[in-house]
C-alpha positions in Angstrom: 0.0 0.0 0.0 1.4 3.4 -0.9 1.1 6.2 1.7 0.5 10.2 0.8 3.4 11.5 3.8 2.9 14.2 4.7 5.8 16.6 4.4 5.9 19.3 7.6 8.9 21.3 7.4 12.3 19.2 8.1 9.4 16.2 9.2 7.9 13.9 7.3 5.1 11.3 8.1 2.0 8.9 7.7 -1.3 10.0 10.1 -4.8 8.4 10.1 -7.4 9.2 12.8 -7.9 11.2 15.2 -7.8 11.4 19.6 -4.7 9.5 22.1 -1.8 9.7 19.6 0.4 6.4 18.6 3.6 7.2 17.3 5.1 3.9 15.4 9.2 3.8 15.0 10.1 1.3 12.6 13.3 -0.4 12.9 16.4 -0.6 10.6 14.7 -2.4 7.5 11.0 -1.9 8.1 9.0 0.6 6.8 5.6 1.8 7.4 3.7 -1.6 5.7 5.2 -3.6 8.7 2.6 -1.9 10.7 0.0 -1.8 8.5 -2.1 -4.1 10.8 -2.0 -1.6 13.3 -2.1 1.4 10.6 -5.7 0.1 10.0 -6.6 -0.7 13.4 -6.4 1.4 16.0 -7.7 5.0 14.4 -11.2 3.5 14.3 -11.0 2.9 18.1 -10.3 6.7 19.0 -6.3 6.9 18.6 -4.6 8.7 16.0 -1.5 6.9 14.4 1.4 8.5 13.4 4.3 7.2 11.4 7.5 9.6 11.1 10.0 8.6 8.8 13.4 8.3 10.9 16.0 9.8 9.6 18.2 6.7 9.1 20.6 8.0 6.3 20.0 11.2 6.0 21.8 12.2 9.5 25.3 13.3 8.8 27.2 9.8 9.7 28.6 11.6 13.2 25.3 12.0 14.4 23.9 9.0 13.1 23.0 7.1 16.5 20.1 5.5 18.5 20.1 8.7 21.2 20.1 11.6 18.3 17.2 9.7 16.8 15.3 9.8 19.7 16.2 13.7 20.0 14.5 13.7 17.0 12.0 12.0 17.9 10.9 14.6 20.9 11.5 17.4 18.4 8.7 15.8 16.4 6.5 15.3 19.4 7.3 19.0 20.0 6.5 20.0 16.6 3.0 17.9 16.5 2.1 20.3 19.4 1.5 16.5 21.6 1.7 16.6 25.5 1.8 12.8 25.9 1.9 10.0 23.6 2.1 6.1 23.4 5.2 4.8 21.3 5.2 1.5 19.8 8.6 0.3 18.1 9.8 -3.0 16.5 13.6 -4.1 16.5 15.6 -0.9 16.2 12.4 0.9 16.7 11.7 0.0 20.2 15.1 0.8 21.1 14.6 4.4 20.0 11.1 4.0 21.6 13.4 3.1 24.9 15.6 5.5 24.8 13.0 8.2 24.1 11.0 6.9 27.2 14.7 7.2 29.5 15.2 11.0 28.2 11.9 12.0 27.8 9.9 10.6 30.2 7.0 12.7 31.3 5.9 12.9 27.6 5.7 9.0 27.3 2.0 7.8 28.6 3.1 4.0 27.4 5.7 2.4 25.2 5.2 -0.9 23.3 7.9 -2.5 22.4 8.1 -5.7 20.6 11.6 -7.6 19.0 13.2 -4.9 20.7 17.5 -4.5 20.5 18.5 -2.9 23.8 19.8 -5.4 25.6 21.3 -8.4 23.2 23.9 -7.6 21.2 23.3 -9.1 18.4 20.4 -7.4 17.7 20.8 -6.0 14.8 21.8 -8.7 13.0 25.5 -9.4 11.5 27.3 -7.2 9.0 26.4 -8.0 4.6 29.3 -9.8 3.8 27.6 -11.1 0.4 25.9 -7.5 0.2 25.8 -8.6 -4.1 24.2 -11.8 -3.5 20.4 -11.3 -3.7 20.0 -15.3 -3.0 22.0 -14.4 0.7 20.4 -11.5 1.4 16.5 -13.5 0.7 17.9 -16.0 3.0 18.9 -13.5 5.6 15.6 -11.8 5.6 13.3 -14.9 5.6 15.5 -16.3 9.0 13.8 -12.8 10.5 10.4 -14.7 10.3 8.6 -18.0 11.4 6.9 -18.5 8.4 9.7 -17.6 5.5 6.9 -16.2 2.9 6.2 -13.3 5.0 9.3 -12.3 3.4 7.8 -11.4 0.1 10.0 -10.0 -2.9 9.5 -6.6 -2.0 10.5 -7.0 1.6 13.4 -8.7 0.1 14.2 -6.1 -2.5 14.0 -3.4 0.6 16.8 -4.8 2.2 19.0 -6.0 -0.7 19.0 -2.2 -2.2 19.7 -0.6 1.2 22.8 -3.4 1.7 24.2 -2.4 -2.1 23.5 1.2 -1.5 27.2 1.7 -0.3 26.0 5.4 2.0 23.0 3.6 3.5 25.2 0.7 4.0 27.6 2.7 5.9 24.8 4.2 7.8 23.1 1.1 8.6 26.5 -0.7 10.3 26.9 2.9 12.3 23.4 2.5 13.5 24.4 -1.6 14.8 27.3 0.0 16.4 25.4 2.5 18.0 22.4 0.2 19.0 25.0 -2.3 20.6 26.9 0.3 22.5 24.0 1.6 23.8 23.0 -1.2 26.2 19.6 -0.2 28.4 20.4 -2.6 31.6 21.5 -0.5 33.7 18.5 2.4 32.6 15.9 0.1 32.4 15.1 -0.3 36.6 14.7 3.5 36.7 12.5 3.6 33.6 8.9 3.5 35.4 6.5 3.8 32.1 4.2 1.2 31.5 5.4 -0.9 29.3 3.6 -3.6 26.8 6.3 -6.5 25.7 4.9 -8.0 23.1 7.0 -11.3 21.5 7.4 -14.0 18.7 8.1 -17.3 20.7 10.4 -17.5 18.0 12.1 -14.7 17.3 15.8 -15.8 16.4 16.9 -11.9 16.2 15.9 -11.1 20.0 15.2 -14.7 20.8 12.5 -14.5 23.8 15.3 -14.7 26.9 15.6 -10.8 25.4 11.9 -10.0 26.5 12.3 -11.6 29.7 15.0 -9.8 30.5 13.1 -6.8 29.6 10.0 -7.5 31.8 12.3 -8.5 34.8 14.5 -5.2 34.8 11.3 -3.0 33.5 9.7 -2.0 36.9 5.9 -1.5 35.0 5.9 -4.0 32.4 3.4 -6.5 31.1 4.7 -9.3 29.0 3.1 -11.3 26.0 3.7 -14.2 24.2 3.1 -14.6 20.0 3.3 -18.2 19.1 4.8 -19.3 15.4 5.9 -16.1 15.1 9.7 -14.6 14.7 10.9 -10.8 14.8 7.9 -8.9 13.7 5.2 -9.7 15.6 2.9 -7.2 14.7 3.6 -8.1 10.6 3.4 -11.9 11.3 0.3 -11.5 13.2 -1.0 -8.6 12.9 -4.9 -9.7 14.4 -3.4 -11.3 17.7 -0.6 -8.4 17.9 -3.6 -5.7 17.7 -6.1 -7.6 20.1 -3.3 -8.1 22.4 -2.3 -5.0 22.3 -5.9 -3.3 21.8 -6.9 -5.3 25.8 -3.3 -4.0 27.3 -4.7 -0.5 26.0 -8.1 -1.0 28.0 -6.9 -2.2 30.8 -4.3 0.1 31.4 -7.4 2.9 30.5 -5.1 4.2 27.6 
């Protein structure tokens, strides 16, 4: 599905609906149809959604780290005019989400986080060492899912032009680096949010010792399990993803 972004001085970004606003990250190689599940969702139930492109390689390569996109990411909640939102990010999106949450906290009602890097270093996945090798890099994109033909051709082309794109490639190992030196265990006890875990029960990125880890060290955090499901619970399976979250919502009168 194509979206019309909407382009707001240096910003740029997807909306739909209106009321409690839901600002989606999405992580190194997802874009905006990752969440389309909860893109279609959610602004019928009285939230508005808002996806802002991150500026992954488009930062000038000093700056290019997890903590400047989360600067970004409160100039953006500045901008939007919000006084509290909910952030929900996958992979390298929750980590932003985190780290927002730590610096930012009286503007974060509730962060969802789901295949979150953080805390496990390999997070974000090895370097491309066959970057020319589209048969490698469909390979690579199918282990990030249960079921392998979730990883369709585009999602595979997605990846395979940004790892033969020699400035986003750059970019992208800068962000790894980043992501891995910026470990949340030691933040994560002081981080009082309430926080929605939700995990693939086979996630092989952030396998699920990752989210338990999370829930244990997050002082206010519910944790739920996605069966048959890898790093991207909310593409995998978008209908349980959404009712799961959707119920953690009520409940926590969000």
């Amino acid at each position: 599905m194509a979206h019309d972004l909407i382009k707001d001085g240096k910003f740029e970004y997807y909306t739909s609906g209106e009321g409690t606003p839901i600002i989606i990250l999405h992580g190194l190689m997802g874009g905006l149809s990752n969440f389309q599940g909860v893109i279609d969702y959610f602004p019928k139930l009285g939230y508005q959604v808002i996806v802002p492109s991150l500026p992954l390689y488009t930062m000038p390569l000093i700056q290019t780290s997890v903590g400047t996109f989360a600067k970004h990411i409160n100039k953006f909640i500045e901008h939007m005019g919000y006084k509290e939102v909910i952030l929900l990010g996958n992979s390298l999106g929750g980590h932003i989400g985190l780290v927002t949450t730590k610096l930012y906290p009286k503007k974060i009602k509730a962060l969802i986080i789901t295949g979150s890097s953080g805390l496990y270093e390999s997070a974000m996945g090895e370097s491309y060492p066959k970057r020319g090798d589209y048969d490698y890099i469909k390979k690579k994109s199918e282990d990030v899912f249960y079921d392998p033909a979730v990883a369709t051709k585009e999602v595979v082309d997605d990846v395979f032009s940004v790892v033969n794109d020699r400035k986003k490639l750059i970019k992208t190992l800068a962000i790894a680096k980043s992501a891995i030196r910026h470990n949340m265990a030691k933040d994560l006890p002081n981080m009082k949010t309430p926080t929605c875990i939700i995990w693939g029960k086979q996630d092989g990125v952030t396998p699920p010792n990752v989210a338990e880890e999370f829930h244990e060290k997050l002082p206010d955090s519910d944790l739920y399990w996605i069966d048959k499901c890898g790093h991207a619970a909310m593409m995998e399976h978008p209908d349980e993803f959404n009712k799961i979250l959707h119920k953690w919502l009520e409940e926590r009168q969000f």
